[in-house]
C-alpha positions in Angstrom: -33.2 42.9 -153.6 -35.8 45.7 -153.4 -35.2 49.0 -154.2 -36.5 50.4 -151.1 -33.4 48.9 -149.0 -30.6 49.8 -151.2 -29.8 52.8 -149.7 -29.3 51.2 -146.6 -27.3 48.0 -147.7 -24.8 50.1 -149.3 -24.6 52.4 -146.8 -23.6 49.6 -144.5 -21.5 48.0 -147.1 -19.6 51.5 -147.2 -18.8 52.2 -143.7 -17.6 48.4 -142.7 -15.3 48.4 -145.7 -13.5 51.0 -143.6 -13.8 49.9 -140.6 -12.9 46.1 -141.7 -10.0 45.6 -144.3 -10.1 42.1 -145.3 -9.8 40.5 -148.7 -12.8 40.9 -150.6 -13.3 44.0 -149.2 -13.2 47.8 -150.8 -11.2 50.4 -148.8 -13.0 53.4 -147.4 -15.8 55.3 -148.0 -15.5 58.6 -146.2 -14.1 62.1 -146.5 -16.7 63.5 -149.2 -18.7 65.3 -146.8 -22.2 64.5 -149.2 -24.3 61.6 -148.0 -27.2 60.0 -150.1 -30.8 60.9 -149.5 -34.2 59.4 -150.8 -37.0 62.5 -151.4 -40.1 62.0 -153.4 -38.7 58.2 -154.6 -35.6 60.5 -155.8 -31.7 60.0 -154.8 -29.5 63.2 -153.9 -27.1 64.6 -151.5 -26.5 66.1 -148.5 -23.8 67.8 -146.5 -23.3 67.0 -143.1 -25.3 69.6 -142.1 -28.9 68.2 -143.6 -28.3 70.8 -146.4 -29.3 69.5 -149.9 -26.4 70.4 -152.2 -27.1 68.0 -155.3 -31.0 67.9 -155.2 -32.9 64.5 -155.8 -32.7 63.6 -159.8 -31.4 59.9 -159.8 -33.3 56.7 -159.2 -30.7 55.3 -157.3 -27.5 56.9 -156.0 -24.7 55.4 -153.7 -22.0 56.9 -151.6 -19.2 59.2 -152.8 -15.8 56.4 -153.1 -12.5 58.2 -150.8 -10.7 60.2 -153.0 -12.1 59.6 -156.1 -14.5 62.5 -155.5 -17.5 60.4 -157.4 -20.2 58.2 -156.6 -22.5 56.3 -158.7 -25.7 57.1 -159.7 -28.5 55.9 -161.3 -30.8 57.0 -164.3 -33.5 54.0 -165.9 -31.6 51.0 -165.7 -28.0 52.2 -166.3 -25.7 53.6 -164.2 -23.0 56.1 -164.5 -21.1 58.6 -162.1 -21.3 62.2 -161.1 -18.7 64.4 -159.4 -19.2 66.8 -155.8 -20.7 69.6 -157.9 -23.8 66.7 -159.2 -22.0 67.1 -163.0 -21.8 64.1 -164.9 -18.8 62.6 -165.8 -19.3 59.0 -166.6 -22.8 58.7 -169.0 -25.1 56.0 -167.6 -24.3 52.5 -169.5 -23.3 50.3 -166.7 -26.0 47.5 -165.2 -23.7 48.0 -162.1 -23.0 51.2 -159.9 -19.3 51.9 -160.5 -16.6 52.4 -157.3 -14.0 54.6 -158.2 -11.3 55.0 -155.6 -8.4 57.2 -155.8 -6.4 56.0 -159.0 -9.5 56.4 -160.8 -10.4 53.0 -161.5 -13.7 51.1 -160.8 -14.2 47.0 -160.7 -17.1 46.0 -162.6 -19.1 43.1 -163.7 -19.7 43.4 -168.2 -21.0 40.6 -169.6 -20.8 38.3 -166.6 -16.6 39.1 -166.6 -15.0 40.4 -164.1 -13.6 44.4 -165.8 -11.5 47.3 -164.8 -13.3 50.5 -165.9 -11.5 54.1 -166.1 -13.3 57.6 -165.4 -14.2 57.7 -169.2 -15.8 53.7 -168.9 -12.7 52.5 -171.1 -11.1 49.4 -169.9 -7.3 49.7 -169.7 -5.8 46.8 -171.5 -3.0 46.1 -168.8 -5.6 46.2 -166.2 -8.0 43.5 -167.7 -7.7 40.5 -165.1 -9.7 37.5 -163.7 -10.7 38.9 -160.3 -12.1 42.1 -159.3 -9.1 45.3 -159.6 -9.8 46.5 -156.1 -6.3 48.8 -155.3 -5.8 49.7 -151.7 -2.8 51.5 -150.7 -1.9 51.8 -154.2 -1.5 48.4 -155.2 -4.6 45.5 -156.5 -4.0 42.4 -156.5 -3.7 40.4 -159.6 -4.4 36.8 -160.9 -1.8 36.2 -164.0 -1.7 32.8 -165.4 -3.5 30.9 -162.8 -1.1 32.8 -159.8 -1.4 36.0 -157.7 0.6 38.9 -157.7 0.4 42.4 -157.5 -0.1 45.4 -160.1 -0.4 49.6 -159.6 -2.5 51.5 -161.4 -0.9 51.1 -164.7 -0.7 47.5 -164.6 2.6 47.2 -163.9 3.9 44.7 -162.1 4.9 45.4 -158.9 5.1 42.0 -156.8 5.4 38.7 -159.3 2.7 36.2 -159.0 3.6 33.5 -156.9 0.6 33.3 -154.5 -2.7 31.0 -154.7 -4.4 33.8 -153.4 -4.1 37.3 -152.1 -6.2 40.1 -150.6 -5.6 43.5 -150.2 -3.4 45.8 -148.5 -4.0 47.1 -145.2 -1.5 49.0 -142.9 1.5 47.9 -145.7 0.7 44.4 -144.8 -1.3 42.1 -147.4 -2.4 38.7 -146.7 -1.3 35.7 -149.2 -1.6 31.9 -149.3 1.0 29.6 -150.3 1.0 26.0 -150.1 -2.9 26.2 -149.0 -1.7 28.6 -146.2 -2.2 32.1 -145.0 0.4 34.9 -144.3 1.5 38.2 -144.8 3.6 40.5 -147.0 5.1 43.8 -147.5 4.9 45.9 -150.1 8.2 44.8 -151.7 6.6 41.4 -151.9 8.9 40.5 -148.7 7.2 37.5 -146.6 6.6 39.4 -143.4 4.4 36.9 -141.7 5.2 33.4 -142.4 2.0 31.5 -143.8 0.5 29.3 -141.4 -2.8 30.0 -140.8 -6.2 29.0 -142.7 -7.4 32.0 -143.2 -6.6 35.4 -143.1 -8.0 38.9 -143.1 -6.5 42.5 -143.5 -4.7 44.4 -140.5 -6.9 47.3 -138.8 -5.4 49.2 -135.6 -2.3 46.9 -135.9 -4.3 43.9 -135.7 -5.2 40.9 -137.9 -7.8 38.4 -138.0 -6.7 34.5 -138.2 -8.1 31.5 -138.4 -6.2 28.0 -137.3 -8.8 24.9 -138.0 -12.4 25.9 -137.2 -11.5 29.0 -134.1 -10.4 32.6 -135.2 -7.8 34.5 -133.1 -5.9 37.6 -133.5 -2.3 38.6 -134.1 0.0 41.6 -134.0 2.0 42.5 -137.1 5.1 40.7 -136.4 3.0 37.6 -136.5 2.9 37.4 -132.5 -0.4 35.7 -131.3 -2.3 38.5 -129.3 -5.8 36.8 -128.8 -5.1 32.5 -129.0 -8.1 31.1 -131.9 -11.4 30.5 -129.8 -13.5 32.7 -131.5 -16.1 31.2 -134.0 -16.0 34.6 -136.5 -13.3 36.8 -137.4 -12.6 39.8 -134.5 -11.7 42.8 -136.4 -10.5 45.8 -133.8 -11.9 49.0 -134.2 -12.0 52.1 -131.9 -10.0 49.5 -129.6 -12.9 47.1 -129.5 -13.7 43.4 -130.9 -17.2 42.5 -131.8 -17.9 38.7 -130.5 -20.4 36.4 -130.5 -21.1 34.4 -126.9 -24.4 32.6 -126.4 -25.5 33.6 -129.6 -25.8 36.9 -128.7 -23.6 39.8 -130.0 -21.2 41.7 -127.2 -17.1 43.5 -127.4 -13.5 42.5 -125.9 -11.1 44.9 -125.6 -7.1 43.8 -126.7 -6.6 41.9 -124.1 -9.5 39.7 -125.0 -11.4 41.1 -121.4 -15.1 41.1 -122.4 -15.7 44.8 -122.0 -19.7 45.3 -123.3 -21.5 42.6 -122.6 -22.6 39.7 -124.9 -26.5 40.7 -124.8 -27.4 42.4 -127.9 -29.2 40.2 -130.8 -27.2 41.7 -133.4 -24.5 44.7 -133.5 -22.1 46.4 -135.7 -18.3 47.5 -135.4 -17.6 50.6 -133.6 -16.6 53.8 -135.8 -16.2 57.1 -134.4 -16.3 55.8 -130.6 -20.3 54.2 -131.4 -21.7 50.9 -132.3 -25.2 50.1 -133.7 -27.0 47.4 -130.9 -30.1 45.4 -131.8 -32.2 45.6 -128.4 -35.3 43.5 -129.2 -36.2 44.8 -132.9 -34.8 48.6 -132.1 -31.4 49.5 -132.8 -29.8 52.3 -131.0 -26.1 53.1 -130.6 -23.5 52.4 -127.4 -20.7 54.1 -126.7 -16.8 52.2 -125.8 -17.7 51.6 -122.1 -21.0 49.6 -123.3 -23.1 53.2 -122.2 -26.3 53.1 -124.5 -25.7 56.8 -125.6 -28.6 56.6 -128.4 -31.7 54.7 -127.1 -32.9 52.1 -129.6 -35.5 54.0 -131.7 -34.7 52.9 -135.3 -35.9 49.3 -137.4 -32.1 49.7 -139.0 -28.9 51.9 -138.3 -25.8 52.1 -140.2 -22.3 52.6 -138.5 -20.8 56.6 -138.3 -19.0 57.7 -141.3 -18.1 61.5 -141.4 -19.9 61.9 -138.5 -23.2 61.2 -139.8 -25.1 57.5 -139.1 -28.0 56.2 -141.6 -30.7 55.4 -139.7 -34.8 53.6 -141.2 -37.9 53.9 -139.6 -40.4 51.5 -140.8 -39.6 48.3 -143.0 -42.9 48.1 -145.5 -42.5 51.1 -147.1 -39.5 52.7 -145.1 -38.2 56.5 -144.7 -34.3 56.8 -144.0 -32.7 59.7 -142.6 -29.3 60.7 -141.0 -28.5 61.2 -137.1 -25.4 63.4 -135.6 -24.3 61.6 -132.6 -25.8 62.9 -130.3 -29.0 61.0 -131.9 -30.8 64.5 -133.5 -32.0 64.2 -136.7 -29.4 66.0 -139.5 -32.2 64.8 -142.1 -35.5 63.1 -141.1 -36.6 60.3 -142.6 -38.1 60.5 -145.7 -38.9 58.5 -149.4 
C-alpha cells in the first residue's frame, strides 16, 4: 500500500469499526476531538475546529483509539505512540502502528505472532494468546488450548473456553460458534441466542447481522428474525438505516426492510451522524436519512463522520486530504 493513501484507509477503517461491531472488528474511534492531517509530507493534528494543536513532525500518524487518549505515530520505520498534548509515551520500535483502547492494551503483530502490548510496549504474560487481544466492553476474546473463551484486562478468565470461535462484544451480546454454528452470549457466558446460524456479526442499534446458507438477514436480540436472509452481504443498521446491494448498485432499507434511498449509487458507506458517503459516477458526496444529497459529490474519496468531522481527497496521483463539517465547508483544506 502507498503511503500517500494511508491516511485515508485508516481513517475509514476507524469510523466503520464504530459504526459496524462485528468479529474482527476494533471498537470505536471517536471522542478525542484531534484528527490527523498531512502538511508538507508531515502527519499532525487538528481540533475540530481546523486548529493545528500537535504540528506536523511524524511520517505517518493514525487516529487517536476511544479512551485510550493515544494514537500511533510514525518516525523512520518504527512506530510508537503519543498522547493529546503530542508527548511521547511509547518510543518508536514497532513495524506496526499500535491501537490502544481503554484498558491500555494494543494487539500487535512481533515476529509474525500475534502480541498483546502494554502502554510501556511490555507484553503481559497472562495476556499472550493466539489471536489478536481486541477487548470491547471490557472483555477480549481468548483462544486457550485450541478453544475460545473470554479474558479482562488482566487475563483473567472471565467466560471458560468452550467455543470454536468467538468475536467481540457489542451491546453485552457476543457472538460464538459451537458445533460449526453461530449464536450469542451474555457476559456471564449465558447462551442468550441459541447457535443456528452460519455466520454471525456483532449487535449495533439492537440489531445483528446473520447468515443462514448463502443469504444474510437480520435479527433482534432475543434471537427473533426481524429481516428473513435475502441479502447477499451482511446489513449492519446504523442511524436507522441498512446499506444493501440491488442490481449491483449500492442503496438503504430502513427496519422494516422498506427500501428507503434508492439502490443507485456505485458504491456507499454506512450512515454516521445522520450522513452517508455516495459514489455518483467517480465523485463522492454525502446524503442525508431521507436519501436528500445534502453534500454534492465533489470529492475522489470521503470517509464516514466521526466527531463531526468527515475525511475527504481531492485528486488520486498525488492526492491532498482535508476535513469537511457537515454542512460540506472545509474545517481544513486539502493539503500534503
Amino acid at each position: 500500500m502507498k503511503r500517500a493513501s494511508i491516511l485515508a484507509v485508516v481513517s475509514v477503517s476507524a469510523a466503520c469499526s464504530l459504526l459496524a461491531a462485528r468479529p474482527g472488528l476494533a471498537e470505536a474511534v471517536k471522542g478525542a476531538g484531534l484528527f490527523p492531517i498531512v502538511q508538507a509530507g508531515k502527519y499532525g493534528y487538528i481540533d475540530r475546529a481546523g486548529t493545528v494543536v500537535i504540528a506536523p513532525r511524524f511520517d505517518q500518524a493514525i487516529d487517536f483509539m476511544a479512551g485510550s487518549g493515544l494514537a500511533g505515530v510514525r518516525f523512520g520505520d518504527a512506530w510508537g505512540a503519543i498522547d493529546v498534548k503530542g508527548v511521547v509515551v511509547l518510543e518508536a520500535q514497532f513495524g506496526q502502528p499500535p491501537t490502544f483502547g481503554a484498558e491500555g492494551l494494543s494487539f500487535m503483530t512481533i515476529d509474525g505472532k500475534p502480541a498483546c502490548i502494554d502502554k510501556t510496549g511490555a507484553r503481559p504474560p497472562a495476556l499472550q494468546f493466539e489471536n489478536p487481544c481486541v477487548f470491547s466492553e471490557g472483555l477480549a476474546a481468548a483462544n486457550i488450548g485450541g478453544r475460545f473463551g473470554f479474558v479482562d484486562p488482566r487475563g483473567k478468565v472471565v467466560i471458560p473456553p468452550r467455543f470454536q470461535e468467538a468475536g467481540y462484544f457489542s451491546e453485552g451480546l457476543a457472538a460464538v460458534k459451537v458445533k460449526d454454528k453461530w449464536g450469542f452470549i451474555d457476559k456471564a457466558g449465558n447462551v442468550t441466542i441459541t447457535p443456528r446460524f452460519d455466520e454471525a456479526w456483532g449487535f449495533n442499534e439492537g440489531l445483528a447481522p446473520v447468515k443462514a446458507g448463502t443469504d444474510w438477514g437480520v435479527i433482534d436480540k432475543h434471537g427473533n428474525v426481524v429481516l428473513k436472509p435475502q441479502y447477499a452481504s451482511a446489513v449492519t443498521f446504523t442511524d436507522g438505516r441498512g446499506q444493501v446491494a440491488i442490481g449491483g448498485k449500492q442503496g438503504f432499507i430502513d427496519r422494516t426492510g422498506k427500501v428507503v434511498i434508492e439502490a443507485r449509487y456505485a458504491e456507499a458507506r454506512v450512515f454516521s451522524e445522520g450522513l452517508a458517503a455516495v459514489k455518483v459516477g467517480d465523485k463522492w458526496g454525502f446524503v442525508d436519512t431521507t436519501g436528500r444529497m445534502a453534500i454534492e459529490p465533489q470529492f475522489d474519496f470521503a470517509a464516514p463522520f466521526f466527531d463531526g468531522l468527515a475525511l475527504v481527497q481531492m485528486g488520486t496521483e498525488d492526492a491532498k486530504r482535508g476535513y469537511i463539517d457537515k454542512t460540506g465547508s472545509y474545517v481544513w483544506k486539502p493539503t500534503n
